[in-house]
C-alpha positions in Angstrom: 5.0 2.6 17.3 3.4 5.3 18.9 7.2 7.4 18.9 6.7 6.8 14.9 3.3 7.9 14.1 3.6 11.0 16.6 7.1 11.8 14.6 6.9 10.4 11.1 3.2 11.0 10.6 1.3 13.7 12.7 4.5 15.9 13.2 4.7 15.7 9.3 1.2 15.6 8.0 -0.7 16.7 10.7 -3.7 14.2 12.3 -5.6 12.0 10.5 -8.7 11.2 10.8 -8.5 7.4 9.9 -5.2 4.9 10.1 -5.4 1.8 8.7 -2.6 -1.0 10.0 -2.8 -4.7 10.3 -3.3 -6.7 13.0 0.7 -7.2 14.3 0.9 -6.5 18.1 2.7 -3.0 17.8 -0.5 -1.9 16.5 -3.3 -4.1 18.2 -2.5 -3.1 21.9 -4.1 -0.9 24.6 -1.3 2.1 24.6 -1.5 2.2 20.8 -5.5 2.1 20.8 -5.3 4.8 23.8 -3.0 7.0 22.1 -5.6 7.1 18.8 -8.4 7.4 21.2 -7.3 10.6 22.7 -6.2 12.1 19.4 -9.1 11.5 17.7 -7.8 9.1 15.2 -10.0 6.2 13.8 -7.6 3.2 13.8 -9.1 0.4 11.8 -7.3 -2.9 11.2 -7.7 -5.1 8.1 -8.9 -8.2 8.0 -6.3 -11.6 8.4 -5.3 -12.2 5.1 -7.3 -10.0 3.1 -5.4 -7.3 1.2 -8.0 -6.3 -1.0 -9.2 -4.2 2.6 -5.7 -2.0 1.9 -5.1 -2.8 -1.3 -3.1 1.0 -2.4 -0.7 0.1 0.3 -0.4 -3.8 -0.8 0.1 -2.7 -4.1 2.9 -0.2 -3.1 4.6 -2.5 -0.9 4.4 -5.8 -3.8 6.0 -2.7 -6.2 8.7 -1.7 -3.7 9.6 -5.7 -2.6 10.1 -6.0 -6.7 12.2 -3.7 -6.6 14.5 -5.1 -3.7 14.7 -8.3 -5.3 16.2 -7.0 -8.5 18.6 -5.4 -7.2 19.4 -7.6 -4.3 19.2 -11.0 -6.2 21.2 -13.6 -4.1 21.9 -11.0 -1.4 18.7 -10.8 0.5 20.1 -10.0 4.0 21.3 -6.9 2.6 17.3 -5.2 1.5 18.6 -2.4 4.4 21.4 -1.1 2.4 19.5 -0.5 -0.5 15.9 0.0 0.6 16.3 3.4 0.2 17.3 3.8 -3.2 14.6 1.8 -4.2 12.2 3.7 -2.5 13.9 7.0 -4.3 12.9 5.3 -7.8 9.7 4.4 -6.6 8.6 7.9 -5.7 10.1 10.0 -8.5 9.3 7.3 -11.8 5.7 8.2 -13.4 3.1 5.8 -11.9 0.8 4.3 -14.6 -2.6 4.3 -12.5 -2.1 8.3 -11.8 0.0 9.7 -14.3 2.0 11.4 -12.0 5.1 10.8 -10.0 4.2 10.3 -5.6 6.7 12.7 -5.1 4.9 15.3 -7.7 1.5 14.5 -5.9 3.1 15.3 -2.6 4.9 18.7 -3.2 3.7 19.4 -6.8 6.9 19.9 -8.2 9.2 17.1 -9.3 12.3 16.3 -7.5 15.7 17.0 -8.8 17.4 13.7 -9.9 21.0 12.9 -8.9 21.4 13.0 -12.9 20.9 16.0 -13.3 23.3 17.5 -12.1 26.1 15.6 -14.2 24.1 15.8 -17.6 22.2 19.3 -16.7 18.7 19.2 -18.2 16.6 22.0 -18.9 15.1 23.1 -15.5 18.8 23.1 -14.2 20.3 25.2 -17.1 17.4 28.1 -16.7 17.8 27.9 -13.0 16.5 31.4 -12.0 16.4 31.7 -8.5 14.7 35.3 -8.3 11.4 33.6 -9.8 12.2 29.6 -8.4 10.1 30.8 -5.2 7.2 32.3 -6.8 6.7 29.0 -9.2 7.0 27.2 -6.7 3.7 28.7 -4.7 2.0 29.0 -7.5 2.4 24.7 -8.2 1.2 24.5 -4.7 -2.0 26.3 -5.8 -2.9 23.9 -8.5 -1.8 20.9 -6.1 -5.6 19.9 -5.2 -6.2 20.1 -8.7 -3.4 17.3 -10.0 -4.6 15.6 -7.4 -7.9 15.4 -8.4 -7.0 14.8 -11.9 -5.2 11.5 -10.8 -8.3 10.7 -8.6 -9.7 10.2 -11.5 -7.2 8.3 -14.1 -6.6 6.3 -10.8 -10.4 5.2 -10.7 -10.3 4.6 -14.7 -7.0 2.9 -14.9 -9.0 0.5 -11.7 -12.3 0.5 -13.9 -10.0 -1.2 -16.7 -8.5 -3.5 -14.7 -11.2 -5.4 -12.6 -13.1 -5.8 -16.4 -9.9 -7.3 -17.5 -9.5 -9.5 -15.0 -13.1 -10.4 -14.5 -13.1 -11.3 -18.2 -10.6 -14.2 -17.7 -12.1 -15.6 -14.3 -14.6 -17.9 -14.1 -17.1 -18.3 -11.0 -16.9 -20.8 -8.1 -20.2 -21.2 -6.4 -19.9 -22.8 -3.0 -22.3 -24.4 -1.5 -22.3 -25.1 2.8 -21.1 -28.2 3.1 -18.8 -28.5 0.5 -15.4 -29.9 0.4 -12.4 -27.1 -0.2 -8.9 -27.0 -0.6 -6.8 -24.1 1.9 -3.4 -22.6 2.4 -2.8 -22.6 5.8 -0.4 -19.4 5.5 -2.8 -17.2 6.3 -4.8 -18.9 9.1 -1.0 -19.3 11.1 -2.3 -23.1 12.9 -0.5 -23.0 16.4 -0.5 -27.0 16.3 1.2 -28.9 13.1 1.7 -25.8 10.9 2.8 -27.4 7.2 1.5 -30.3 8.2 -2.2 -28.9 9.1 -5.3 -30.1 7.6 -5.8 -28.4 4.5 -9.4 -29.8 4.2 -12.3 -28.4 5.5 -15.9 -27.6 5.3 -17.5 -24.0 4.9 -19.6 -22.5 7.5 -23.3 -21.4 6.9 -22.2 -17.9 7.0 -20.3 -15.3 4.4 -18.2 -12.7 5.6 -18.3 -10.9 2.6 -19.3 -10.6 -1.1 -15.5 -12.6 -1.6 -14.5 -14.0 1.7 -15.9 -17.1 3.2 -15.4 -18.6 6.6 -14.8 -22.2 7.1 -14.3 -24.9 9.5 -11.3 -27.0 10.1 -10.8 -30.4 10.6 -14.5 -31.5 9.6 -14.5 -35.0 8.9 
């Protein structure tokens, strides 16, 4: 993991200041914590089964796994093959929350589609490339500026959303000591997995505004 983020991220992008991962063992060990630690980067990991913590990246990955599952249907085994293609689409289609393609917030320019080049469009018929290099510096110029202006349909397009949703859902008050129903997917039992209790009571304590902690196997 450390070969990855040295190569794929901070040879790319340059250091950042905070990475956020989950809690699998290639990224909660001492070399990896080391290796952050002596290049300054603040590695946080999300909570167990809480993806509202990372929930850009959650929402990119549920998009991509979509994705997969269309065009895989019965042949999972092969999601290798064609994860890159879906991950092609995923960057260069117009995303709803930004109003802009990833790829155009990346390198402020759009990328050239395979289909162009059979059924030429515009940009490739007026091809100039005298002036391509010039346009091309002065998009970089306005990048922080798209940017920003997806910041903010991003945080309206979110805005609409949790009202929507919020509109439809009705409260659950807990109380300690109440009786609760639980998947144990996301607590992983070592003993009796499936077969688990999935009763328990809640603890006099509260995580967070929307995550409770509770104890298992109270009778």
């Amino acid at each position: 993991m450390r070969n990855f983020v040295w190569k794929s991220i901070i040879c790319r992008f340059g250091l950042p200041r905070i990475l956020i991962s989950d809690n699998g063992r290639q990224f909660d060990n001492i070399r990896f914590r080391k290796f952050c630690s002596e290049l300054g980067i603040n590695h946080r990991n999300t909570p167990v089964a809480h993806p509202q913590t990372n929930g850009e990246t959650e929402v990119t990955n549920r998009t991509i796994l979509q994705g997969l599952k269309a065009r895989l249907d019965r042949s999972k085994g092969q999601w290798v093959e064609d994860l890159y293609n879906v991950l092609w689409a995923y960057r260069t289609i117009f995303r709803l929350p930004t109003g802009e393609t990833p790829f155009n917030l990346a390198y402020e320019t759009e990328a050239v589609s395979p289909l162009e080049v059979g059924l030429p469009s515009p940009r490739m018929e007026h091809y100039n490339a005298a002036s391509n290099f010039s346009q091309l510096r002065g998009n970089l110029d306005l990048i922080e500026e798209t940017k920003k202006a997806a910041r903010v349909r991003m945080a309206r397009y979110q805005r609409k959303t949790a009202q929507y949703y919020n509109s439809r859902v009705k409260a659950k008050l807990f109380k300690v000591g109440d009786l609760i129903l639980r998947r144990a997917e996301a607590s992983q039992p070592t003993e009796q997995k499936k077969l688990a209790p999935k009763l328990g009571r809640t603890l006099p304590n509260r995580a967070s505004p929307t995550a409770r902690s509770i104890q298992i196997g109270v009778s």
